[in-house]
C-alpha positions in Angstrom: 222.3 155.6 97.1 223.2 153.5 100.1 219.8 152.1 100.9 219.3 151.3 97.4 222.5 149.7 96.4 223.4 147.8 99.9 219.7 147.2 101.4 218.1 146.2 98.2 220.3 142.6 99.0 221.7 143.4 102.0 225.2 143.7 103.4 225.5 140.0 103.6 224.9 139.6 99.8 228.0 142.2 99.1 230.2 140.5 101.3 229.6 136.9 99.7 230.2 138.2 96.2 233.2 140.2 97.5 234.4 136.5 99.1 233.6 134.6 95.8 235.9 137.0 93.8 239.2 137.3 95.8 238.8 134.2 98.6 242.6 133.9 99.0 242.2 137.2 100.8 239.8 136.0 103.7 237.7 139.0 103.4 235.3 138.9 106.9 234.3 142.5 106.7 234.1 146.0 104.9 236.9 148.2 107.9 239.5 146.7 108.5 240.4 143.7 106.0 240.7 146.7 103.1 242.8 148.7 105.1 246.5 147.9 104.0 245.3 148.1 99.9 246.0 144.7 98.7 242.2 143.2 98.0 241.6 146.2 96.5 243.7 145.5 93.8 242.9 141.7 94.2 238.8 142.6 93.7 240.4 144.4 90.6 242.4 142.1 89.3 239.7 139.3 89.4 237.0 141.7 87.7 239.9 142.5 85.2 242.8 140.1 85.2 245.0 142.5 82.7 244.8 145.7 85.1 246.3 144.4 88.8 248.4 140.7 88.0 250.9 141.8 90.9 248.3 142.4 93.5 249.8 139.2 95.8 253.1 141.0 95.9 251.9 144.3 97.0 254.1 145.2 100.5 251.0 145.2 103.0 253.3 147.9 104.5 253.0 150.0 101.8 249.0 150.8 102.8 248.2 154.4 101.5 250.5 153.5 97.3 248.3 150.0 97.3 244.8 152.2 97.8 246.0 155.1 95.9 246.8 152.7 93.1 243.6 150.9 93.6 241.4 153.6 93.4 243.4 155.3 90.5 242.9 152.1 88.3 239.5 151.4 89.1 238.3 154.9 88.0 240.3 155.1 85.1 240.1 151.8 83.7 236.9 150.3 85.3 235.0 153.9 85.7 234.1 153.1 89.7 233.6 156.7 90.8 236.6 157.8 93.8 234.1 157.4 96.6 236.1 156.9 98.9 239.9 158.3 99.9 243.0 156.2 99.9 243.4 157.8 103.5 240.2 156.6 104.6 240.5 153.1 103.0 243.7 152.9 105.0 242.1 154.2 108.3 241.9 151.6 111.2 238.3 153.4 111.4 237.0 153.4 107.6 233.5 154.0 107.6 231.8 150.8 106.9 228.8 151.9 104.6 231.3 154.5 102.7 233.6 151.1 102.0 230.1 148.8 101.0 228.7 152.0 98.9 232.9 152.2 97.1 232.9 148.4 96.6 229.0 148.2 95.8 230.2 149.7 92.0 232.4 146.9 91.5 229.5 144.3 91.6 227.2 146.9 89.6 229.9 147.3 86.7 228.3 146.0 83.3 230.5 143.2 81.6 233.4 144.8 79.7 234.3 143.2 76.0 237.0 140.4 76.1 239.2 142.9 73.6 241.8 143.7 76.7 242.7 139.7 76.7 243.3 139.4 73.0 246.9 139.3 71.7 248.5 140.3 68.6 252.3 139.7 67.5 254.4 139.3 64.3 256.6 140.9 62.0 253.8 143.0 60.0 252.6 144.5 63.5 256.0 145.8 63.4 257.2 146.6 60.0 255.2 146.7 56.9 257.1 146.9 53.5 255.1 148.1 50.4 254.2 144.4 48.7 256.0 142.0 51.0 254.2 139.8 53.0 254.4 141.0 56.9 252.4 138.2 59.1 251.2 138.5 61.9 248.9 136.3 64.7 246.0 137.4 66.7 245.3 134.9 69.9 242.1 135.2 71.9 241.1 132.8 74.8 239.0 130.4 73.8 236.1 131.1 76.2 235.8 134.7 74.6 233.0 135.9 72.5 233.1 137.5 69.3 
């Protein structure tokens, strides 16, 4: 799995999509700059704006909750496989090709639909009364499909 999903465009080609996703975390390499959490939840948050909008204010000291939360959300809502442990993310001596082959799913994951950035309010999502009119408004971004 390693060879096929690092080697067939290299380590180089991760680590520039990884950089055009989250650039405000400086990401230089796959140890240490994932140790404390955060651009975990920033790779997350940029894949899927609605899952990780705090991921700036995340406590850098708070190393092994960011990854555990990290993971947690990305397997449950993204379906990236736990790969790797929030106590080896955090180590000062993560493995380097356990971290490329983790973050490797993120640039693998098929487009998701646009439904998670819709919005619905109003009365009628709220209350309905038998023959009164209950509106309601549905807003989607205007760069979605569908």
């Amino acid at each position: 799995i390693l060879r096929y999903e690092i080697n067939r465009n290299g380590d180089n080609d991760l680590l520039k999509w990884i950089q055009s996703k989250i650039p405000e975390y400086g990401i230089t390499n796959f140890t240490k700059d994932w140790n404390n959490g955060r651009a975990l939840n920033g790779l997350i948050n940029a894949l899927r704006p609605d899952l990780c909008k705090d991921h700036m204010e995340l406590d850098k000291k708070k190393k092994l909750a960011n990854a555990r939360r990290g993971i947690e959300i990305a397997d449950r809502e993204m379906g990236v496989d736990k790969l790797i442990l929030p106590e080896e993310m955090i180590h000062k001596r993560v493995d380097k090709h356990a971290m490329m082959t983790y973050l490797a799913q993120f640039r693998n994951l098929k487009p998701t639909s646009d439904a998670y950035r819709v919005r619905a309010y109003g009365r009628g999502l709220n209350k309905g009364i038998k023959e009164t009119k209950a509106p309601f408004f549905v807003q989607k971004p205007t760069d979605a499909k569908g």
